[in-house]
PQR file of N, CA, C, O and H, with PARSE charges and radii, in Angstrom:
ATOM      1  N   UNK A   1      60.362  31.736   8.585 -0.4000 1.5000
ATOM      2  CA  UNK A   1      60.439  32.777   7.556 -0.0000 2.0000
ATOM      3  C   UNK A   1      60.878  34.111   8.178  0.5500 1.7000
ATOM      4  O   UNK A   1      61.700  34.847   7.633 -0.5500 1.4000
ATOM      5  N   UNK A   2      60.108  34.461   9.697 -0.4000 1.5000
ATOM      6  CA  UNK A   2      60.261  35.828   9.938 -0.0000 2.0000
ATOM      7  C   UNK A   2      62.273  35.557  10.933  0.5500 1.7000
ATOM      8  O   UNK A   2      63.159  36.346  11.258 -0.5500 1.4000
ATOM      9  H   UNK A   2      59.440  33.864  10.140  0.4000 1.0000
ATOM     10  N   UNK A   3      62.138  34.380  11.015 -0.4000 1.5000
ATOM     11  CA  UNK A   3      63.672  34.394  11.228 -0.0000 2.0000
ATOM     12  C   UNK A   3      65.095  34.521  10.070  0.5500 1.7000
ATOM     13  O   UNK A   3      66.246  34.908  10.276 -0.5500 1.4000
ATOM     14  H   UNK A   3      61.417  33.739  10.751  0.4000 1.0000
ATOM     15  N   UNK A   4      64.530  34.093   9.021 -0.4000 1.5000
ATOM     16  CA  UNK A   4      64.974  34.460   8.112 -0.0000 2.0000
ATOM     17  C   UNK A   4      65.954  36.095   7.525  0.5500 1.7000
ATOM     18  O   UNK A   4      67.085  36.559   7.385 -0.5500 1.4000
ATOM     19  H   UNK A   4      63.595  33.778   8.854  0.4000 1.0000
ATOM     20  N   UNK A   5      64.139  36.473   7.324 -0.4000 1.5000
ATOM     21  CA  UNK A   5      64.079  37.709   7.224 -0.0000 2.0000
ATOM     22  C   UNK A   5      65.307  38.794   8.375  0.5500 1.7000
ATOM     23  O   UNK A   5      66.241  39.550   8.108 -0.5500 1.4000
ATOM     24  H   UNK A   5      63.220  36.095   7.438  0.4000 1.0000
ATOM     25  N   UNK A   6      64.629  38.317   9.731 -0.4000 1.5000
ATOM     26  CA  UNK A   6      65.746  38.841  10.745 -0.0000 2.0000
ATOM     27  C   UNK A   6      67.351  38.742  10.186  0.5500 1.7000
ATOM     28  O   UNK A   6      68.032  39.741   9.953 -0.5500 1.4000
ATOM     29  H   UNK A   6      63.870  37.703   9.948  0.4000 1.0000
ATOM     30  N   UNK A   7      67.703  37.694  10.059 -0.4000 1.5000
ATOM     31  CA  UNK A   7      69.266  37.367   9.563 -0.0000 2.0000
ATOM     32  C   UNK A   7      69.929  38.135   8.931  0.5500 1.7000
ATOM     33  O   UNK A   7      70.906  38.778   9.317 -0.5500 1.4000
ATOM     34  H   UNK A   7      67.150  36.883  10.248  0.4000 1.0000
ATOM     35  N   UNK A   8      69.232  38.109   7.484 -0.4000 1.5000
ATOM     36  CA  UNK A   8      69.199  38.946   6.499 -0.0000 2.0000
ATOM     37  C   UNK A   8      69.311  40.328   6.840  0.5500 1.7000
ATOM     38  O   UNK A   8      70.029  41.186   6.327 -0.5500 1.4000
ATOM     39  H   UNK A   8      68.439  37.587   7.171  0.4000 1.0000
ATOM     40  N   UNK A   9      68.585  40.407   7.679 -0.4000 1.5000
ATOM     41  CA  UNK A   9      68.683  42.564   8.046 -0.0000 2.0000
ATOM     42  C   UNK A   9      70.177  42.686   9.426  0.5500 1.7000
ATOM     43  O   UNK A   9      71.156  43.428   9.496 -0.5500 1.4000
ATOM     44  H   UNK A   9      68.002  39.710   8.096  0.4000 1.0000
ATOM     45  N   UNK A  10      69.828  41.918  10.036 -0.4000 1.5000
ATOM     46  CA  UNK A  10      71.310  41.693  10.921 -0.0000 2.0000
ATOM     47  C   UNK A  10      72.585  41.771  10.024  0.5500 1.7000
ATOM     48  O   UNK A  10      73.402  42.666  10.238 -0.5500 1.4000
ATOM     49  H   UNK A  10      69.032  41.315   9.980  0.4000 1.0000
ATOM     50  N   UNK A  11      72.772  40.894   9.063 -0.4000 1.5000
ATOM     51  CA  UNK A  11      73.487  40.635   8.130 -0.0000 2.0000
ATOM     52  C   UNK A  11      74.226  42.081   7.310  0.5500 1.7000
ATOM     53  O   UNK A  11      75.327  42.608   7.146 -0.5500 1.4000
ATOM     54  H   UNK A  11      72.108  40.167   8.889  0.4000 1.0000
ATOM     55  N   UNK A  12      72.984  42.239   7.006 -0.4000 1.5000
ATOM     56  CA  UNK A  12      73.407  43.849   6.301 -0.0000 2.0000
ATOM     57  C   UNK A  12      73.789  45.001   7.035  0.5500 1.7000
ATOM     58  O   UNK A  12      74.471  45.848   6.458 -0.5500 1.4000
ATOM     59  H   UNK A  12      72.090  41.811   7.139  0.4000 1.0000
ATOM     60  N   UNK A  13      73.505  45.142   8.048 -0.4000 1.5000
ATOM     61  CA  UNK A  13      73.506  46.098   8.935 -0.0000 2.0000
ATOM     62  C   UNK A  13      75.273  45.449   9.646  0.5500 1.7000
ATOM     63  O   UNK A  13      76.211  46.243   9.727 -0.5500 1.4000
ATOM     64  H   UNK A  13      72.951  44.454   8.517  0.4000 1.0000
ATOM     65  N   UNK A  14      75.331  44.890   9.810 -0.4000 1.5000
ATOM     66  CA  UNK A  14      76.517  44.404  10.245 -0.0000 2.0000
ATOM     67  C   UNK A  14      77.764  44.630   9.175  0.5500 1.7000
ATOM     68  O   UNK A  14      78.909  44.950   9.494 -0.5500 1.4000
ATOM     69  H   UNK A  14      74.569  44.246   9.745  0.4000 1.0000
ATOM     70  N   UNK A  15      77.145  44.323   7.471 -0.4000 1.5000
ATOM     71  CA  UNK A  15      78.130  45.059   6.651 -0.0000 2.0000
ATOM     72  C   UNK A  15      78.201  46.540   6.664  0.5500 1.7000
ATOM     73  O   UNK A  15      79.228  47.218   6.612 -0.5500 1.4000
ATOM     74  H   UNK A  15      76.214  44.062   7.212  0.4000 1.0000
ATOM     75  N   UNK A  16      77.324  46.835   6.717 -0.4000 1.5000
ATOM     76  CA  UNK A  16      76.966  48.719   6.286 -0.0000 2.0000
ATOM     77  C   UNK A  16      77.972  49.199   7.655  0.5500 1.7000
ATOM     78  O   UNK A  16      78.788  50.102   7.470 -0.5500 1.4000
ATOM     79  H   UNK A  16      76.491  46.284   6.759  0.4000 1.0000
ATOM     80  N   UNK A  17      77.864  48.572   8.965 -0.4000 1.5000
ATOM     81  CA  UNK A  17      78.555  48.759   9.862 -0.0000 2.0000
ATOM     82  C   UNK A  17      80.306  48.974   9.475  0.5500 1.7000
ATOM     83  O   UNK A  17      80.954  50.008   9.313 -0.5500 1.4000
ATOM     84  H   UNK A  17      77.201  47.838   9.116  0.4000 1.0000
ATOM     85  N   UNK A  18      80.669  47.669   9.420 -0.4000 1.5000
ATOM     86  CA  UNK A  18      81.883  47.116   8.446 -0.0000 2.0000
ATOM     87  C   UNK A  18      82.638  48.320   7.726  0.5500 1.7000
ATOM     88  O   UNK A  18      83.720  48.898   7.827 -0.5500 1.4000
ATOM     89  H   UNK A  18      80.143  46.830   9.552  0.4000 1.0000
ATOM     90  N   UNK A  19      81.775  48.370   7.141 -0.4000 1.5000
ATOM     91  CA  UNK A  19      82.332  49.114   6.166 -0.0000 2.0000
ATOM     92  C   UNK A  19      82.464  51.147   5.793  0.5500 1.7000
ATOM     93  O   UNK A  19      83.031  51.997   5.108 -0.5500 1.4000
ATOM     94  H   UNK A  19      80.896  47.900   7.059  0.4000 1.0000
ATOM     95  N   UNK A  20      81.340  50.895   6.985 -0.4000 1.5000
ATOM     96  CA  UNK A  20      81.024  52.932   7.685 -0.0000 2.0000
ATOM     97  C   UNK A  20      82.588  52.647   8.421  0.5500 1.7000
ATOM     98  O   UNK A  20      83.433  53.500   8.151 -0.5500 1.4000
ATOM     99  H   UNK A  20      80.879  50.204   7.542  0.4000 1.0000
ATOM    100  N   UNK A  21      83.107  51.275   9.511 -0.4000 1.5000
ATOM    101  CA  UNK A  21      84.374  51.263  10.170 -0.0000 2.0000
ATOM    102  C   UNK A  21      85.660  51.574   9.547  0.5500 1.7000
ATOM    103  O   UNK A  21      86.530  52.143  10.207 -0.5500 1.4000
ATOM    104  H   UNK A  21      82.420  50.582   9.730  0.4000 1.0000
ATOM    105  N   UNK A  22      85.884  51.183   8.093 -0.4000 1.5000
ATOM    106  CA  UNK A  22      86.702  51.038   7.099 -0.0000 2.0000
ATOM    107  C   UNK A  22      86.990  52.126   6.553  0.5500 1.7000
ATOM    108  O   UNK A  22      88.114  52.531   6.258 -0.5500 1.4000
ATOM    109  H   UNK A  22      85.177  50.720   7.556  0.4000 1.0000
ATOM    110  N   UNK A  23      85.464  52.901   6.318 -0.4000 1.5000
ATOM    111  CA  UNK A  23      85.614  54.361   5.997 -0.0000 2.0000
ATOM    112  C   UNK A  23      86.135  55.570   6.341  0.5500 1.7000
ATOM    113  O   UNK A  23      86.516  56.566   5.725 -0.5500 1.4000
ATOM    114  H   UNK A  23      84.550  52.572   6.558  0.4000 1.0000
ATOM    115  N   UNK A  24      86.014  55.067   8.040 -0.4000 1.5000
ATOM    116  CA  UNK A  24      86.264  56.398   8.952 -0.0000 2.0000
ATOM    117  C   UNK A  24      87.473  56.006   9.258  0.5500 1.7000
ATOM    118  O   UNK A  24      88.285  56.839   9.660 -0.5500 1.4000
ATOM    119  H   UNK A  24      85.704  54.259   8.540  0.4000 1.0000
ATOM    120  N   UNK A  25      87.754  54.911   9.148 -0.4000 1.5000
ATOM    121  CA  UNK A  25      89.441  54.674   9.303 -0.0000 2.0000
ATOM    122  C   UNK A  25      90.157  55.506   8.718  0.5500 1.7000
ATOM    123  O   UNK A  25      90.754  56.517   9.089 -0.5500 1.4000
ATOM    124  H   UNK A  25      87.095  54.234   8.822  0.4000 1.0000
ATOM    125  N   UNK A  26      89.975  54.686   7.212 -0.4000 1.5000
ATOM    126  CA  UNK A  26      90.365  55.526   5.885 -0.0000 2.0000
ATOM    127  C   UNK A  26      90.674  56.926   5.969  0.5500 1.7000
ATOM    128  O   UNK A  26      91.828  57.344   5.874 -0.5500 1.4000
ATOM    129  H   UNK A  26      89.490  53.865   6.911  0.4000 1.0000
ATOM    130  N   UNK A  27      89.570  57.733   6.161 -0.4000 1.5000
ATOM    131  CA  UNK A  27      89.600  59.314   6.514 -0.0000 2.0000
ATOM    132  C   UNK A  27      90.131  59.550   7.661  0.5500 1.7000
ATOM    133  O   UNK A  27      90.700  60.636   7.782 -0.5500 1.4000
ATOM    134  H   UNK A  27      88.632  57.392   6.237  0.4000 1.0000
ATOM    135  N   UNK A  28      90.102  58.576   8.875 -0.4000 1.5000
ATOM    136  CA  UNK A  28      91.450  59.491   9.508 -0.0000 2.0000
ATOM    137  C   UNK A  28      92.793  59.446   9.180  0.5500 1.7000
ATOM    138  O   UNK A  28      93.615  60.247   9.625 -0.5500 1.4000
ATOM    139  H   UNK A  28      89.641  57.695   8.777  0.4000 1.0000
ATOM    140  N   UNK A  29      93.058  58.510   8.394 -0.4000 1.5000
ATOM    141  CA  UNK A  29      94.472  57.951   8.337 -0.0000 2.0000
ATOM    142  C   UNK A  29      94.739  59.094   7.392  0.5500 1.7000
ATOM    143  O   UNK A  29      95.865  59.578   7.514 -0.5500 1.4000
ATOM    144  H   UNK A  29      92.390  57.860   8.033  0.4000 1.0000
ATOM    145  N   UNK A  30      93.771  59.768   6.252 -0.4000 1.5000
ATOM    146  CA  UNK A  30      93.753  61.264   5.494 -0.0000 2.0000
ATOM    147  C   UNK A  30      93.938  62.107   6.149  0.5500 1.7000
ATOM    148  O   UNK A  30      94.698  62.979   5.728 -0.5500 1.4000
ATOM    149  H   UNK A  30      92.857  59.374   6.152  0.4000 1.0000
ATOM    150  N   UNK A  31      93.306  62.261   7.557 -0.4000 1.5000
ATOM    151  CA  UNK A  31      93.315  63.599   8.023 -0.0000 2.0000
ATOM    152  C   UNK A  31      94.647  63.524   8.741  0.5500 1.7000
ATOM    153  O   UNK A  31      95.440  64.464   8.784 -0.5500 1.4000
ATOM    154  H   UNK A  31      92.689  61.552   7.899  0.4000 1.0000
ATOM    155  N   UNK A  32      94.863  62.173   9.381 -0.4000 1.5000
ATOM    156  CA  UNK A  32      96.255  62.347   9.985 -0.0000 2.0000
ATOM    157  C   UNK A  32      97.524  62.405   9.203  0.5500 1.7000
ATOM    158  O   UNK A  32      98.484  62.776   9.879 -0.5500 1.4000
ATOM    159  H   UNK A  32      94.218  61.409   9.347  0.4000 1.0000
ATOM    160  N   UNK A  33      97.734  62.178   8.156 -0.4000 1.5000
ATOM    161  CA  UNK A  33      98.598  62.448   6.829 -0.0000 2.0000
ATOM    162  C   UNK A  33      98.485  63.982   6.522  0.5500 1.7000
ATOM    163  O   UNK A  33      99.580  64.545   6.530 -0.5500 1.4000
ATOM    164  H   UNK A  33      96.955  61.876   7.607  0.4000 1.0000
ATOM    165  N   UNK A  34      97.309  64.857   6.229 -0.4000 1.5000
ATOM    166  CA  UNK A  34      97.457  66.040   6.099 -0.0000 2.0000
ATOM    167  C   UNK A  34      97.920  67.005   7.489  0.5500 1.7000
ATOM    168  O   UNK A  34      98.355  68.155   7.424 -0.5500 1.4000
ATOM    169  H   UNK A  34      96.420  64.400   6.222  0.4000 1.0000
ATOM    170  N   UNK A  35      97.715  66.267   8.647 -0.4000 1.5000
ATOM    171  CA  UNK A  35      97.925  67.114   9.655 -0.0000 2.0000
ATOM    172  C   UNK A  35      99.365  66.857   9.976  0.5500 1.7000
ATOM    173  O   UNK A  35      99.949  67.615  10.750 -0.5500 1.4000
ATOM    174  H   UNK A  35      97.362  65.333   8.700  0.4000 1.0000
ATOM    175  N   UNK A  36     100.054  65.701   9.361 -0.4000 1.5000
ATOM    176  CA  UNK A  36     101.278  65.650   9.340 -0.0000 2.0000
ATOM    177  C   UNK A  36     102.348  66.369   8.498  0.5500 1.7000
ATOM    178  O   UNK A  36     103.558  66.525   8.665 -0.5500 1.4000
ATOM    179  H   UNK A  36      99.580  65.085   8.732  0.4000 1.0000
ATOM    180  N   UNK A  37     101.523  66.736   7.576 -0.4000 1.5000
ATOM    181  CA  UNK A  37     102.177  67.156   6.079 -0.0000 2.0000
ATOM    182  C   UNK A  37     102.193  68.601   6.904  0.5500 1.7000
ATOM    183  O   UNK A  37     103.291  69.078   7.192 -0.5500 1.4000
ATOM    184  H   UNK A  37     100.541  66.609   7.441  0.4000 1.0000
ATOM    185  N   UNK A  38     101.097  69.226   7.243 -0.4000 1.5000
ATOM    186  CA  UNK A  38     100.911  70.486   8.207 -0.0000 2.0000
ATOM    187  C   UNK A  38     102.214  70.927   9.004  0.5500 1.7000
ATOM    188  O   UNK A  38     102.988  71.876   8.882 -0.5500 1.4000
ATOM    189  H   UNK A  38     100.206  68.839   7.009  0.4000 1.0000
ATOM    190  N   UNK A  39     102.136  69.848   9.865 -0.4000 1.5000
ATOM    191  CA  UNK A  39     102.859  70.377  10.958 -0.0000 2.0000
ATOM    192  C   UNK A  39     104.714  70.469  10.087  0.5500 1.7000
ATOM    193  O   UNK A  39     105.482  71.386  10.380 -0.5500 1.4000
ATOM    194  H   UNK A  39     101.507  69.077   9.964  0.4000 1.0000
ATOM    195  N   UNK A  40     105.082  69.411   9.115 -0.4000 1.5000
ATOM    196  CA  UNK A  40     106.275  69.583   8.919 -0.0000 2.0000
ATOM    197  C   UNK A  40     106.630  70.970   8.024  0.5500 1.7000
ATOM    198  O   UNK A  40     107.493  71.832   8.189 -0.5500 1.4000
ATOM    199  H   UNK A  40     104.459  68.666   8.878  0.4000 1.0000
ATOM    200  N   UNK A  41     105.397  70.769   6.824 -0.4000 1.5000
ATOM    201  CA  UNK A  41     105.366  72.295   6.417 -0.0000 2.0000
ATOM    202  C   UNK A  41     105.838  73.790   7.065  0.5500 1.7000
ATOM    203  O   UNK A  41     106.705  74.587   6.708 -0.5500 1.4000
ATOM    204  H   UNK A  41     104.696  70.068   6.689  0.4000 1.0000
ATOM    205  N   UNK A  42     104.411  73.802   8.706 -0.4000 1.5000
ATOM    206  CA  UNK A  42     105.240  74.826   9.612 -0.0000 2.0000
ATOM    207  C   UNK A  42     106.504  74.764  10.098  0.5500 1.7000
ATOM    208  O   UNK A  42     107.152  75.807  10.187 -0.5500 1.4000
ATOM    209  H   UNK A  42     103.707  73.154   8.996  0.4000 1.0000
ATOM    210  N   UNK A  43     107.032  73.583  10.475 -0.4000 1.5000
ATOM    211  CA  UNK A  43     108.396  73.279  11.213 -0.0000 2.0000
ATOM    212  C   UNK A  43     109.612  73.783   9.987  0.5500 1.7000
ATOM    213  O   UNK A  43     110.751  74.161  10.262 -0.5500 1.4000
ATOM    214  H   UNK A  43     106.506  72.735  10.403  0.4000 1.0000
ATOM    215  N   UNK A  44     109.025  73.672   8.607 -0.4000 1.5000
ATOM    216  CA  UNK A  44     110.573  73.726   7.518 -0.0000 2.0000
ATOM    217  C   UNK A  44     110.460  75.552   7.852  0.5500 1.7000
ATOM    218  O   UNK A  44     111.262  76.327   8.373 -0.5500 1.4000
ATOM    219  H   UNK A  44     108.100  73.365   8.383  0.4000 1.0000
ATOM    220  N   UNK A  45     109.359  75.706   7.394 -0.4000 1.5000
ATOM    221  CA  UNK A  45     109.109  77.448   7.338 -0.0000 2.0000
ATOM    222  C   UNK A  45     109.742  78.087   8.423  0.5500 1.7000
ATOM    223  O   UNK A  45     110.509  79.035   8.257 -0.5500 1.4000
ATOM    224  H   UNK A  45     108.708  75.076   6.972  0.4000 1.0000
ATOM    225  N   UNK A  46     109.387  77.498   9.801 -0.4000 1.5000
ATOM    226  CA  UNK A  46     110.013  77.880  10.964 -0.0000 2.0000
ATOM    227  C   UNK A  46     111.434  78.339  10.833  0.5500 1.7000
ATOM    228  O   UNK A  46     111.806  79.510  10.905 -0.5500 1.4000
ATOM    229  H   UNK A  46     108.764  76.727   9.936  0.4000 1.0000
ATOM    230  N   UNK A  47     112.400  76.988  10.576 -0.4000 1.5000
ATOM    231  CA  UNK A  47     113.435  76.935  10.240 -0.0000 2.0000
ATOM    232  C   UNK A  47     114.018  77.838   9.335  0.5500 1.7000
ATOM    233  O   UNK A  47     114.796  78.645   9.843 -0.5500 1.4000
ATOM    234  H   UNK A  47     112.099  76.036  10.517  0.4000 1.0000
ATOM    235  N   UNK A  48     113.802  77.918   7.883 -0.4000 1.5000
ATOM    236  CA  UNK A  48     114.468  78.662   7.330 -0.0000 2.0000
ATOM    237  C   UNK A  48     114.360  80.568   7.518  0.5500 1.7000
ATOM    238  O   UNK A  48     115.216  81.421   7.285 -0.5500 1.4000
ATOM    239  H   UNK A  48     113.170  77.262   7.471  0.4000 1.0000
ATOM    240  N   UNK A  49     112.694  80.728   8.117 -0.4000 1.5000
ATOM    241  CA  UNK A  49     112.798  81.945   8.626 -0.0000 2.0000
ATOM    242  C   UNK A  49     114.264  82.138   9.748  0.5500 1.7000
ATOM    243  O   UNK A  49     115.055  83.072   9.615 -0.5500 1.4000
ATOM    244  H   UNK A  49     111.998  80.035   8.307  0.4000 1.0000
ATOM    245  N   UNK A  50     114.373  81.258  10.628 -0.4000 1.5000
ATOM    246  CA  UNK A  50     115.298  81.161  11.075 -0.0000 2.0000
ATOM    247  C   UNK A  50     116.376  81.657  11.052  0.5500 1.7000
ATOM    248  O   UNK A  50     116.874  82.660  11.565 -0.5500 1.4000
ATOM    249  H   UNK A  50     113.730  80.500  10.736  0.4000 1.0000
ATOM    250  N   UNK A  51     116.858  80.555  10.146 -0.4000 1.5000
ATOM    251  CA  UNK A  51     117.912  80.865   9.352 -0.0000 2.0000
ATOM    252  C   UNK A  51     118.191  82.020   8.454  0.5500 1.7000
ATOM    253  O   UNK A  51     119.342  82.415   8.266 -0.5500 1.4000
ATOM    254  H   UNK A  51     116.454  79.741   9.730  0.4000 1.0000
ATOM    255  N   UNK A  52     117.266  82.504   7.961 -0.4000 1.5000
ATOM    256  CA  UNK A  52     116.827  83.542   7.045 -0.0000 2.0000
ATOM    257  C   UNK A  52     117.765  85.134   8.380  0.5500 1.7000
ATOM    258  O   UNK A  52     118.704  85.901   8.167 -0.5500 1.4000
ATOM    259  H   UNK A  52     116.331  82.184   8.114  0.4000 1.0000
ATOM    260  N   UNK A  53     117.131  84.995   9.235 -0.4000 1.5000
ATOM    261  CA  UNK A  53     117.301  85.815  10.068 -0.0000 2.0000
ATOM    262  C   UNK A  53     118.766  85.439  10.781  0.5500 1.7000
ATOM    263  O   UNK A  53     119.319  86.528  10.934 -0.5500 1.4000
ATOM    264  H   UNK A  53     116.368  84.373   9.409  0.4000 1.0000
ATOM    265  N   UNK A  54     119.449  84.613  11.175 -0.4000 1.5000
ATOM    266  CA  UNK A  54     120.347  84.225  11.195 -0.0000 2.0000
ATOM    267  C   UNK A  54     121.710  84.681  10.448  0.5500 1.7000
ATOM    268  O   UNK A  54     122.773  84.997  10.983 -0.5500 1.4000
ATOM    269  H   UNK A  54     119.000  83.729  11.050  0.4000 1.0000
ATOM    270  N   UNK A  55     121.330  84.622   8.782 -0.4000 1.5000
ATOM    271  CA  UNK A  55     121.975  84.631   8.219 -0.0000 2.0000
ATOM    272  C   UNK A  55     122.330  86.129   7.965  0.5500 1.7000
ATOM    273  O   UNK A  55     123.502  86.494   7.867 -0.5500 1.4000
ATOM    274  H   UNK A  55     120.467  84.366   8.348  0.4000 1.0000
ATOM    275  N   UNK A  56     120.924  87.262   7.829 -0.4000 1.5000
ATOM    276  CA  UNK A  56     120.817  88.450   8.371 -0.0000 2.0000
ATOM    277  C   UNK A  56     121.788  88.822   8.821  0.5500 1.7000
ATOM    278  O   UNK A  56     122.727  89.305   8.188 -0.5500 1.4000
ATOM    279  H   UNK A  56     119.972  86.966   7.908  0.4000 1.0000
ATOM    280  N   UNK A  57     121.685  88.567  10.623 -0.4000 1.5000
ATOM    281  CA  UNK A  57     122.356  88.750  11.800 -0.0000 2.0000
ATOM    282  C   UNK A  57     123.783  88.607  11.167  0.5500 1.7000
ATOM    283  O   UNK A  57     124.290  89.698  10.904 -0.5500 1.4000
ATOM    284  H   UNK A  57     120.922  88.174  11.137  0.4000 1.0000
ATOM    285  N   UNK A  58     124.396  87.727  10.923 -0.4000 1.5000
ATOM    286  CA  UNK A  58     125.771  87.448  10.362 -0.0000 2.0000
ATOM    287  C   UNK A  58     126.194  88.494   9.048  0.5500 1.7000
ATOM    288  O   UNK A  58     127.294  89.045   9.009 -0.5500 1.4000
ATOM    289  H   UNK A  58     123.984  86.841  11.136  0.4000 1.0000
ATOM    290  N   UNK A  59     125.373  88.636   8.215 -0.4000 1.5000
ATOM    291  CA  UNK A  59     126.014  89.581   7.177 -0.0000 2.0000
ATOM    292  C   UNK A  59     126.040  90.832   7.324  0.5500 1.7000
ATOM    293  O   UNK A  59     126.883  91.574   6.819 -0.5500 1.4000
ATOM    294  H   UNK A  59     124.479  88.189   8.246  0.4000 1.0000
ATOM    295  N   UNK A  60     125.025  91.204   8.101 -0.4000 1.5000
ATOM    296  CA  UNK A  60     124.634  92.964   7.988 -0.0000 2.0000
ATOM    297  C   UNK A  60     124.930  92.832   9.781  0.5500 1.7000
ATOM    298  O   UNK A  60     124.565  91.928  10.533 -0.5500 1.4000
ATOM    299  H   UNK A  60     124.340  90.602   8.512  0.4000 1.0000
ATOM    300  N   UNK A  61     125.536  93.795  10.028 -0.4000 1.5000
ATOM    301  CA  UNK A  61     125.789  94.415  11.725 -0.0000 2.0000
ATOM    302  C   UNK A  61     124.940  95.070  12.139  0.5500 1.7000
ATOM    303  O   UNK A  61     124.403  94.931  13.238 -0.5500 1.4000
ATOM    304  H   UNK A  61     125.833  94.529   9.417  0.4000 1.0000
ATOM    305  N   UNK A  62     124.635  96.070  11.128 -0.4000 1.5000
ATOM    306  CA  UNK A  62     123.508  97.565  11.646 -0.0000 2.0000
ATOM    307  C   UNK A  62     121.984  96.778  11.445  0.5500 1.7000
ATOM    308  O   UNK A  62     121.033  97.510  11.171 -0.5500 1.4000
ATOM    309  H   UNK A  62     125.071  96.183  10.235  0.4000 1.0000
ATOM    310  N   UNK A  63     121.757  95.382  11.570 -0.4000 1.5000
ATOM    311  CA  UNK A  63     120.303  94.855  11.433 -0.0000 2.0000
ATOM    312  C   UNK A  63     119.801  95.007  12.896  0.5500 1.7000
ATOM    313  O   UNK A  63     118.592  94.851  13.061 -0.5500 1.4000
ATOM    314  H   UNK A  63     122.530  94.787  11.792  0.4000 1.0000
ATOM    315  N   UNK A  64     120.419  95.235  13.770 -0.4000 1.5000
ATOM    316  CA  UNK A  64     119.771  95.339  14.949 -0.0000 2.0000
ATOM    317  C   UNK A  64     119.829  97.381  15.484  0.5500 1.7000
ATOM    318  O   UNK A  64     119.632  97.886  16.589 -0.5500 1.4000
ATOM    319  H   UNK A  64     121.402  95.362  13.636  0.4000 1.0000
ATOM    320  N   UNK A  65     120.176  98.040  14.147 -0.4000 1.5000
ATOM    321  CA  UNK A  65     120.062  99.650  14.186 -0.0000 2.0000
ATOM    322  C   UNK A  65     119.285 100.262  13.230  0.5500 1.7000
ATOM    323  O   UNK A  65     118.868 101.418  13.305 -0.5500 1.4000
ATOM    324  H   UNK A  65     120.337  97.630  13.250  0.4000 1.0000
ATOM    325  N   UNK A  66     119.066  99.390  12.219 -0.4000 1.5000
ATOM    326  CA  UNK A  66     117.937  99.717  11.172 -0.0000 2.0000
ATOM    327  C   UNK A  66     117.053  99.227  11.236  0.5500 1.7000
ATOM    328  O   UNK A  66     116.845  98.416  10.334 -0.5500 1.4000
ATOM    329  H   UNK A  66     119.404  98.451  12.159  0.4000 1.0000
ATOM    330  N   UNK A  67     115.725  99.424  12.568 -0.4000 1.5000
ATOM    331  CA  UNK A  67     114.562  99.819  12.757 -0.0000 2.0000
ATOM    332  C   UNK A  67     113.970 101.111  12.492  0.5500 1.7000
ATOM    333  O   UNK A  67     112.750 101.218  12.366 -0.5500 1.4000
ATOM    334  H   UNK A  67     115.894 100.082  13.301  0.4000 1.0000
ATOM    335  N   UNK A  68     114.738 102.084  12.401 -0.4000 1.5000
ATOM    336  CA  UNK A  68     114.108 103.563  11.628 -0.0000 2.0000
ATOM    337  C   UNK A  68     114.520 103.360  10.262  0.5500 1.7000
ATOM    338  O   UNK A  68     114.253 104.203   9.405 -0.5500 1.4000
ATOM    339  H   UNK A  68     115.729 101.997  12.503  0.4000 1.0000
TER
END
């Protein structure tokens, strides 16, 4: 009986395990998706500031005399 009983709590504990594994998977595979979404976010912004300034540089001449 008290072997039983043992099984049974092994048993569960081995799902609850299971499935805490499944969970934290889950949430990293979230966190690594948002930290991906992150980093390309900064990288586009990067870029078009960039470009932004770039494009600056090319139209206007006096952008590097109009600091006062």
């Amino acid at each position: 009986m008290m072997m039983m009983m043992m099984m049974m709590i092994l048993i569960i504990i081995i799902i609850i395990m299971i499935l805490l594994m499944i969970g934290m998977i889950r949430m990293m595979i979230i966190i690594i998706k948002l930290i991906i979404i992150i980093i390309v976010v900064m990288i586009i912004f990067i870029i078009t500031v960039i470009i932004i300034k770039k494009q600056n540089l090319i139209s206007d001449p006096t952008y590097f005399f109009s600091n006062d």
